[in-house]
ZAPA-150929 format. One line per field, with one value per atom (N, C-alpha, C): residue number from 1; atom name; residue in three letters; x, y, z. Coordinates in steps of 0.1 Angstrom, whole numbers, plus 5000, padded with zeros to 4 digits. Each point is the difference from the previous one (the first is absolute). Layout:
<sepas>
vexnu [NUM/...]
drennu [CA/...]
torse [ala/...]
px [X/...]
py [Y/...]
pz [Z/...]
</sepas>
This chain:
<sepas>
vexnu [1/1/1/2/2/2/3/3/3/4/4/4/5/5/5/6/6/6/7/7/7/8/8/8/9/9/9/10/10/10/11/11/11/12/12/12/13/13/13/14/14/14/15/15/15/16/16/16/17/17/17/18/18/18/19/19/19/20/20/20/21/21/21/22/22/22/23/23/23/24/24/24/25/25/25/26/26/26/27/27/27/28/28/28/29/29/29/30/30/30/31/31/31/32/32/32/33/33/33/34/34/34/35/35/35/36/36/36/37/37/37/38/38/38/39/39/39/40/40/40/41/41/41/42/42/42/43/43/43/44/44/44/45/45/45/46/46/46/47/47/47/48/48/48/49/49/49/50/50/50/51/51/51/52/52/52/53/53/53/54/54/54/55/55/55/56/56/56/57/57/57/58/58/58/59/59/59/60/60/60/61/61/61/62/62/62/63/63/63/64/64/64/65/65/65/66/66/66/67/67/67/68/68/68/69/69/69/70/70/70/71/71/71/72/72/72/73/73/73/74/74/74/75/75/75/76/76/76/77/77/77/78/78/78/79/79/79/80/80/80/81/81/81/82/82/82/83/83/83/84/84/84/85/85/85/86/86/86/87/87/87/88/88/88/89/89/89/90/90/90/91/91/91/92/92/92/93/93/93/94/94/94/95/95/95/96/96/96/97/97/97/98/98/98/99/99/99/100/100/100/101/101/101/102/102/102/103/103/103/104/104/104/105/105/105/106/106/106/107/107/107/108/108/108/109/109/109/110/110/110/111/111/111/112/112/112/113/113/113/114/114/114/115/115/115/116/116/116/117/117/117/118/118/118/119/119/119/120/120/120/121/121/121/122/122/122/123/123/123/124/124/124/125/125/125/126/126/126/127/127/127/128/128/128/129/129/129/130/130/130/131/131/131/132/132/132/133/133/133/134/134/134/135/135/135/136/136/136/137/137/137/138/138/138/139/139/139/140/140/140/141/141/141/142/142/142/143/143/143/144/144/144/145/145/145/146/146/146/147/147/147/148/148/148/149/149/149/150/150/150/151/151/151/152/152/152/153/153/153/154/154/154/155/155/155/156/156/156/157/157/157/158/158/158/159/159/159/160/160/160/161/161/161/162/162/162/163/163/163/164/164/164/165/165/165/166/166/166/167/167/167/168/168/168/169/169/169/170/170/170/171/171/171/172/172/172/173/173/173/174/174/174/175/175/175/176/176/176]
drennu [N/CA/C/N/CA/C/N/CA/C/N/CA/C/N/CA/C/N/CA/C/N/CA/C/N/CA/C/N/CA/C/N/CA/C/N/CA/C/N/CA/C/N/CA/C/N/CA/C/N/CA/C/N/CA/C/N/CA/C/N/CA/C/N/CA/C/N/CA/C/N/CA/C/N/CA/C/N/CA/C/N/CA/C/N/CA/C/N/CA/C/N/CA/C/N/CA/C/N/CA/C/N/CA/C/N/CA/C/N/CA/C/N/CA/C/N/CA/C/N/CA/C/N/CA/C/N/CA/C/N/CA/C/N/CA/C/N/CA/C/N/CA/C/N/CA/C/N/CA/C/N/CA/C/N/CA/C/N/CA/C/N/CA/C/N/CA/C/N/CA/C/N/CA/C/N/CA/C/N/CA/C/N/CA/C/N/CA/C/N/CA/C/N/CA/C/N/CA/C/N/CA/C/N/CA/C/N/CA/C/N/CA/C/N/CA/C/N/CA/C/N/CA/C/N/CA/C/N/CA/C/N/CA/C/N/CA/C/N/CA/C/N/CA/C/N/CA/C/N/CA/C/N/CA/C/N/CA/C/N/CA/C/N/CA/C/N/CA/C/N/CA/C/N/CA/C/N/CA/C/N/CA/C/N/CA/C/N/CA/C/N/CA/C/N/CA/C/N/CA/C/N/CA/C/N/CA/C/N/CA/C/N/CA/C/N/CA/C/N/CA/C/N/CA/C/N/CA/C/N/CA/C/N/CA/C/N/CA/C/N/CA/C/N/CA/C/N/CA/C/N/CA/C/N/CA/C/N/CA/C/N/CA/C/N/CA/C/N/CA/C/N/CA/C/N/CA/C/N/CA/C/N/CA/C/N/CA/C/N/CA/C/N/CA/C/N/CA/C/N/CA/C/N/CA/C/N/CA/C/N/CA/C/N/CA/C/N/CA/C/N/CA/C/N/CA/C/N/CA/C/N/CA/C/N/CA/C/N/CA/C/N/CA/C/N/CA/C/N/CA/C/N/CA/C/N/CA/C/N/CA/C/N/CA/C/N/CA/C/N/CA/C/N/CA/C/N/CA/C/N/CA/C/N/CA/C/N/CA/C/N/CA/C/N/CA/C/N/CA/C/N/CA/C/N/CA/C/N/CA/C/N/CA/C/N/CA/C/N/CA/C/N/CA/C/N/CA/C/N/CA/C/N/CA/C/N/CA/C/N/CA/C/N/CA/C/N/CA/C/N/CA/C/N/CA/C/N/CA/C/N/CA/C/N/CA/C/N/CA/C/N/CA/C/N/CA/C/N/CA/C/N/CA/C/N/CA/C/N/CA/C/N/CA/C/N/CA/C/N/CA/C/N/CA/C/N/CA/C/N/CA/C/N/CA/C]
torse [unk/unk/unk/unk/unk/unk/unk/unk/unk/unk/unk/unk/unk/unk/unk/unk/unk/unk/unk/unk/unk/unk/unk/unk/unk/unk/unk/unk/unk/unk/unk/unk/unk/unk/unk/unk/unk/unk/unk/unk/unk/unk/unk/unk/unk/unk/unk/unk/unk/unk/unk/unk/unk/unk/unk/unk/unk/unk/unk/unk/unk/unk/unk/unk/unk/unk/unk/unk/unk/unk/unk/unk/unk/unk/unk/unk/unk/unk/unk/unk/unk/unk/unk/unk/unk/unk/unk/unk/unk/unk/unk/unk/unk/unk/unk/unk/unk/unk/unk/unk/unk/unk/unk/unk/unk/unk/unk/unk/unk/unk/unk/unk/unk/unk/unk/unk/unk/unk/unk/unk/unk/unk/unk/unk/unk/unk/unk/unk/unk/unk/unk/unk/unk/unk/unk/unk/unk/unk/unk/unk/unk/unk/unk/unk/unk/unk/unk/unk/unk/unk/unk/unk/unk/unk/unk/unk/unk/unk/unk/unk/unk/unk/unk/unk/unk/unk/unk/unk/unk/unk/unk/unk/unk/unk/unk/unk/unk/unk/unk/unk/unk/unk/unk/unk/unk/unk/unk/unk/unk/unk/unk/unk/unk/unk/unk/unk/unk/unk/unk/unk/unk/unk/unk/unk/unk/unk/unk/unk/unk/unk/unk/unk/unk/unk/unk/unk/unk/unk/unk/unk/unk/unk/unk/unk/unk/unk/unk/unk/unk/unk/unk/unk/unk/unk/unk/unk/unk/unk/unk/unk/unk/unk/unk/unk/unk/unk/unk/unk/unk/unk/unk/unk/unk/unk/unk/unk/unk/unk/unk/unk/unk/unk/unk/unk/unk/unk/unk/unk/unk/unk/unk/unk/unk/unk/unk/unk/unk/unk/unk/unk/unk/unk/unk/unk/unk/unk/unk/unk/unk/unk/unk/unk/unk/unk/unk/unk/unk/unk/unk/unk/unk/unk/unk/unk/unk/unk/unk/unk/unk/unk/unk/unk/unk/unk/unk/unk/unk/unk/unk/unk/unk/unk/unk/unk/unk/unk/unk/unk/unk/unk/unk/unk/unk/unk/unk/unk/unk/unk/unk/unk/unk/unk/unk/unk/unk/unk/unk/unk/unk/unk/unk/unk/unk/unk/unk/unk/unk/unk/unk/unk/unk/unk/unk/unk/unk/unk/unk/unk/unk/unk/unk/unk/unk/unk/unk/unk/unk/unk/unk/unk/unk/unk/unk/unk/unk/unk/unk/unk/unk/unk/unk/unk/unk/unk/unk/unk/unk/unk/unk/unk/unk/unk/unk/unk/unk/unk/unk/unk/unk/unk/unk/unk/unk/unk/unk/unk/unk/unk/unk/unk/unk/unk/unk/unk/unk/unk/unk/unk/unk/unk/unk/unk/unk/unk/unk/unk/unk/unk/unk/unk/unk/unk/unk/unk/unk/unk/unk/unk/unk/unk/unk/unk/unk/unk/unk/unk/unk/unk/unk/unk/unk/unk/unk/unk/unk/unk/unk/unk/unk/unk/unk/unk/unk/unk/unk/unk/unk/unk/unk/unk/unk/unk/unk/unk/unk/unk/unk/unk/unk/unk/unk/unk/unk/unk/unk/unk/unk/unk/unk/unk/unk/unk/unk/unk/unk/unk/unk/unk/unk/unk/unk/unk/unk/unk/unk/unk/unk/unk/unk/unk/unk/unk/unk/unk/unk/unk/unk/unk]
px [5008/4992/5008/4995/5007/4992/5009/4993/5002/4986/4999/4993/5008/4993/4988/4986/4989/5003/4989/4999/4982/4997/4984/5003/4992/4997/4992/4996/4995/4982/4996/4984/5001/5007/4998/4996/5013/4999/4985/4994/4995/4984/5000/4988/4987/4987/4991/5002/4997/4999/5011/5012/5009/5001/4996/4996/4985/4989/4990/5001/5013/5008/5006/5004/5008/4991/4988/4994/4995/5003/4998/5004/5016/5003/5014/4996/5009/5018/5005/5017/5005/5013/5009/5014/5000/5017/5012/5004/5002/4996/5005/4992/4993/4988/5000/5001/5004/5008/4981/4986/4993/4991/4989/4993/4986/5001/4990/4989/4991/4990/4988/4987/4993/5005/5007/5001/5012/5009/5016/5002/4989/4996/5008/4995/5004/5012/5007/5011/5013/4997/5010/4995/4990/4991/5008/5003/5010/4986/4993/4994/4993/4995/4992/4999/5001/5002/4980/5001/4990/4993/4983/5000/5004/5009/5000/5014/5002/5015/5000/5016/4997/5013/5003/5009/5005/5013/5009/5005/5006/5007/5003/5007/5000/5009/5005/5003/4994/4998/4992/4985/5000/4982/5000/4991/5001/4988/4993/4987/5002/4991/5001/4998/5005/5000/4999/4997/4997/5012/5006/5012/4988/5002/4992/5007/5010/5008/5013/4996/5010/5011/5007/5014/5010/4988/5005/4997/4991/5001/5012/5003/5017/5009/4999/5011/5005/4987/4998/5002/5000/5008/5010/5001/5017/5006/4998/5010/4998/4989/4999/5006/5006/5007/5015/5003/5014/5005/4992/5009/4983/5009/4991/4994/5003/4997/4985/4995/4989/4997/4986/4998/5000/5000/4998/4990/4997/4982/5005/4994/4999/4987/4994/4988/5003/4989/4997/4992/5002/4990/5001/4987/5002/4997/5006/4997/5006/4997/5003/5012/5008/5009/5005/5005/5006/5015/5005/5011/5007/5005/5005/5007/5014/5012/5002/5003/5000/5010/5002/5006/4992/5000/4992/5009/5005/5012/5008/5007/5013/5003/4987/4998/4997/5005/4997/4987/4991/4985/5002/4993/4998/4983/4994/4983/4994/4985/4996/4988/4996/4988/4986/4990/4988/4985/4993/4989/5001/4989/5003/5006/5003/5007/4987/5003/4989/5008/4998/5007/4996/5010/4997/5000/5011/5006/5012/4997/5011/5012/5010/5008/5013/5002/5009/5015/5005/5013/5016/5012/5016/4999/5000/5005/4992/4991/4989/5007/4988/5006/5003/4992/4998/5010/5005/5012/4989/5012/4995/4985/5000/4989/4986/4998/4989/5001/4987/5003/4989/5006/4991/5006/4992/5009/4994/4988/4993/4996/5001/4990/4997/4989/4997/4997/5001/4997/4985/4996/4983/4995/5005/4996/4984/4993/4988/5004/5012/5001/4997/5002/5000/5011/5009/5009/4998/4988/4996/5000/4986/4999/4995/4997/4995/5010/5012/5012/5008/4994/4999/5011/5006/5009/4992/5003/4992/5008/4999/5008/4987/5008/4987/5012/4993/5006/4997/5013/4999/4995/5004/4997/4987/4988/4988/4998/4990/5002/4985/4999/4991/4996/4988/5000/5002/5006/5004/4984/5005/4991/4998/4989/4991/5001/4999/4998/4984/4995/4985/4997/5008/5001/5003/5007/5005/4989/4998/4988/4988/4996/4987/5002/5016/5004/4992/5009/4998/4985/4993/4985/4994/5005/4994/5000]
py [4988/5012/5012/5014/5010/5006/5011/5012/5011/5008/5013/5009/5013/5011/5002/5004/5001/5014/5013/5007/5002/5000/5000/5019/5005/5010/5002/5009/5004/4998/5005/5001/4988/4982/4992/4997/5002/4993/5007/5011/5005/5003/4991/5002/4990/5006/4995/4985/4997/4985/4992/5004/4994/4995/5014/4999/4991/4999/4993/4984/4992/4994/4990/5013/4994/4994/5003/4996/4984/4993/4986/4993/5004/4995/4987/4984/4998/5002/4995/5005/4981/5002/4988/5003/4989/5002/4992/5014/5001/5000/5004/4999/4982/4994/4989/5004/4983/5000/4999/5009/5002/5011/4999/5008/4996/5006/5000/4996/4989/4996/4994/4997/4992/4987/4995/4984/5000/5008/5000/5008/5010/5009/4991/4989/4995/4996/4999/4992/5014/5011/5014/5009/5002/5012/4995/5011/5004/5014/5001/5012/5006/5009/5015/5011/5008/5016/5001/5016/5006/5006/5010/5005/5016/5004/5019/5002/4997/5008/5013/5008/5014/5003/5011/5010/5000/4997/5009/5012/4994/5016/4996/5007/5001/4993/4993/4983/4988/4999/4987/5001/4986/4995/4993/5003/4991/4995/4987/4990/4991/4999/4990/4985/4990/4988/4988/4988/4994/4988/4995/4988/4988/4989/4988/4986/4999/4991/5001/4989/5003/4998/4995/4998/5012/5006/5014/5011/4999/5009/5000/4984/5001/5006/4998/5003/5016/5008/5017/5003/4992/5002/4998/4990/4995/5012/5004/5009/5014/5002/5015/5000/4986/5004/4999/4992/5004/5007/5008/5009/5015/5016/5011/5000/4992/4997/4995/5008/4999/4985/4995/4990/5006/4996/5004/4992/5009/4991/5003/4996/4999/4999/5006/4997/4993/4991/4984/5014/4998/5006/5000/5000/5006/5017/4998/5018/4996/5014/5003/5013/4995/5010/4998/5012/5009/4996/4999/5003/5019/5001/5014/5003/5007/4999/5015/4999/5014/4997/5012/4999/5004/4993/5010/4998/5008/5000/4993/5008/4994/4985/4994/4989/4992/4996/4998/4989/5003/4988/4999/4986/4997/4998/5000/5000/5007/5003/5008/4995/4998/4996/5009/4994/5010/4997/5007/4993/4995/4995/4994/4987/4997/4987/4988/4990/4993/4989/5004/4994/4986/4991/4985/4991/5008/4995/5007/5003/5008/4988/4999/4991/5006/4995/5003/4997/5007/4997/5002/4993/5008/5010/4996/5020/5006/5008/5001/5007/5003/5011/5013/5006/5014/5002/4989/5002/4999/5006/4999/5009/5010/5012/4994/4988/4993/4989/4999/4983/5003/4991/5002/5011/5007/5011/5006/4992/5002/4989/4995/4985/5002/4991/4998/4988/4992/4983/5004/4988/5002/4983/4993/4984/5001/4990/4998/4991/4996/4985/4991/4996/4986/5009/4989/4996/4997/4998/4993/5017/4997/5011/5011/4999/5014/5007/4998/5005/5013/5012/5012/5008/5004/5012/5011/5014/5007/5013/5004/5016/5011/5011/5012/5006/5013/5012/5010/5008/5013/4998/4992/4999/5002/4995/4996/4989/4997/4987/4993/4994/4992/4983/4996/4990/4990/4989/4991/4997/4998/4999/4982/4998/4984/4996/4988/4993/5006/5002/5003/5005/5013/5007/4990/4992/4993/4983/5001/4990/5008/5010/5007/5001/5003/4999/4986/4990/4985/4998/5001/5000/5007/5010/5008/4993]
pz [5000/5000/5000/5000/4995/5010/5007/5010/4994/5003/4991/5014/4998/5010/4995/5011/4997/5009/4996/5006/5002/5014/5007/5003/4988/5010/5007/5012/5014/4994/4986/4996/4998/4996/5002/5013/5008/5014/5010/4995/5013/4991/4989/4988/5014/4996/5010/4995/4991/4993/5005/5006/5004/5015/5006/5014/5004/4992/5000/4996/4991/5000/5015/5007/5011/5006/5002/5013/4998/5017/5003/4989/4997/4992/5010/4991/5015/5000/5010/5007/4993/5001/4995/5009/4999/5003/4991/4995/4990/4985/4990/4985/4997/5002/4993/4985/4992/4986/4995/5000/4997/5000/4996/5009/5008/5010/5010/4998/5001/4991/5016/4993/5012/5001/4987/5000/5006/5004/5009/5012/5004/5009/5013/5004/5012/5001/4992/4995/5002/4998/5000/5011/5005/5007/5013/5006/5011/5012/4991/5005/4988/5005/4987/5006/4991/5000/5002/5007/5000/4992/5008/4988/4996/5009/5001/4999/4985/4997/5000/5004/4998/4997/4996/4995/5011/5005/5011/4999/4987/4994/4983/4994/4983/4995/5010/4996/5005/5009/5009/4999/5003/5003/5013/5008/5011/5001/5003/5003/5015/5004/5011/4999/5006/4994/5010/5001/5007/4999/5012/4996/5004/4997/5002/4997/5001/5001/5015/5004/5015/5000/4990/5001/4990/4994/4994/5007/5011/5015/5007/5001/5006/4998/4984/4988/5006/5002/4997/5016/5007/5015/5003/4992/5005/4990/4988/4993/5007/5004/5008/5013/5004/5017/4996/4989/4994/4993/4995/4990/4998/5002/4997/4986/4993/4980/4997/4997/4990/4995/5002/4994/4983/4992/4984/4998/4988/4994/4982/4992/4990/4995/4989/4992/4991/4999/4987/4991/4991/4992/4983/4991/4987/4999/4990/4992/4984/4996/4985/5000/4990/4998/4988/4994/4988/5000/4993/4991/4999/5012/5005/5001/4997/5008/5005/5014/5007/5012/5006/5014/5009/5014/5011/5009/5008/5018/4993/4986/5000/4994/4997/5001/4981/4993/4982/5003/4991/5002/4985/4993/4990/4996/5010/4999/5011/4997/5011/4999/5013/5004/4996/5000/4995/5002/5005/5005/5013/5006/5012/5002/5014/4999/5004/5002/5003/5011/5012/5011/5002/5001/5001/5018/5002/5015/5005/5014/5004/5005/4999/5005/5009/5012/5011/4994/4999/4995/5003/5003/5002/4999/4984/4993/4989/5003/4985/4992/4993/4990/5000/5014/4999/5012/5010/5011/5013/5008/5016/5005/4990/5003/4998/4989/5003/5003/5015/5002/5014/5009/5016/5005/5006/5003/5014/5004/5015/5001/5014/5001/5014/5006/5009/4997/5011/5004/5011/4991/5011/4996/5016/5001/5007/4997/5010/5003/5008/5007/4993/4988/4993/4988/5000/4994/4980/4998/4984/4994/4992/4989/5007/5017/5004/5000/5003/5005/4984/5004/4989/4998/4993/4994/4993/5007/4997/4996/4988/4998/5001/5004/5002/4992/4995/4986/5011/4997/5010/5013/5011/5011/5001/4995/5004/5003/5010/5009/4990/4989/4994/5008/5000/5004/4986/5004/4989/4989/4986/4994/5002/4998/4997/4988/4998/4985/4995/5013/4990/4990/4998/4984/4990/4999/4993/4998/5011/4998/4991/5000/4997/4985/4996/4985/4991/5005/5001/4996/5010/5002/4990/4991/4988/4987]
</sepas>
């Protein structure tokens, strides 16, 4: 295979269709070698994103998300009592893009993204693509004394204290 710079600009990344994309969309750890489907859902799903993505600032998106896998609750404790480093996330996703060649920060791109993206799965990852600046970047642990799938990871955006979302949304999808 051959690697080619893509350049996302900001009306991609922060287009509503993109951000309406994200939601209850589910978490991986790591990129799986597909995509995200009902027929492999159980098989990759580490968790799911919420539904209230927002602008942090004029680069970042931040959403709240649910962990549901307990040994990838470990994972995101044991690396937060060892080291101040940013869990990293990556997005699964399609989009469309052009044949472009430009610079942005210094940077040579050979295609540019266009239109919205269509978000597949967010996946936890070493080292993404975008670096340390996105990834987990607030957590709070909240057990109800059982050890299985109660046992939650919860991010809040700008220090608001949100109560964890339910599958219900997602069941109600289902149910349509």
């Amino acid at each position: 295979g051959m690697i080619v710079n893509v350049f996302r600009p900001h009306d991609v990344v922060f287009n509503d269709a993109t951000q309406e994309s994200l939601k209850m969309q589910p978490m991986t750890y790591h990129h799986p070698h597909e995509q995200v489907i009902a027929d492999n859902y159980a098989n990759h799903s580490v968790g799911f994103l919420g539904e209230n993505p927002k602008k942090l600032d004029d680069l970042h998106l931040g959403i709240n998300y649910k962990i549901t896998d307990s040994a990838i609750i470990e994972y995101i404790e044991d690396k937060k009592k060892d080291s101040n480093s940013n869990i990293q996330i990556s997005l699964g996703y399609n989009a469309n893009f052009i044949d472009k060649k430009g610079s942005y920060d210094n940077q040579d791109y050979d295609y540019e993204f266009i239109g919205a993206m269509d978000i597949n799965h967010c996946a936890l990852v070493e080292n993404g693509r975008c670096g340390d600046s996105v990834g987990i970047l607030d957590n709070a642990i909240k057990t109800n004394g059982d050890k299985s799938m109660r046992k939650e990871l919860k991010k809040t955006v700008n220090d608001e204290i949100e109560e964890p979302k339910t599958v219900e949304p997602l069941k109600q999808k289902i149910s349509q």
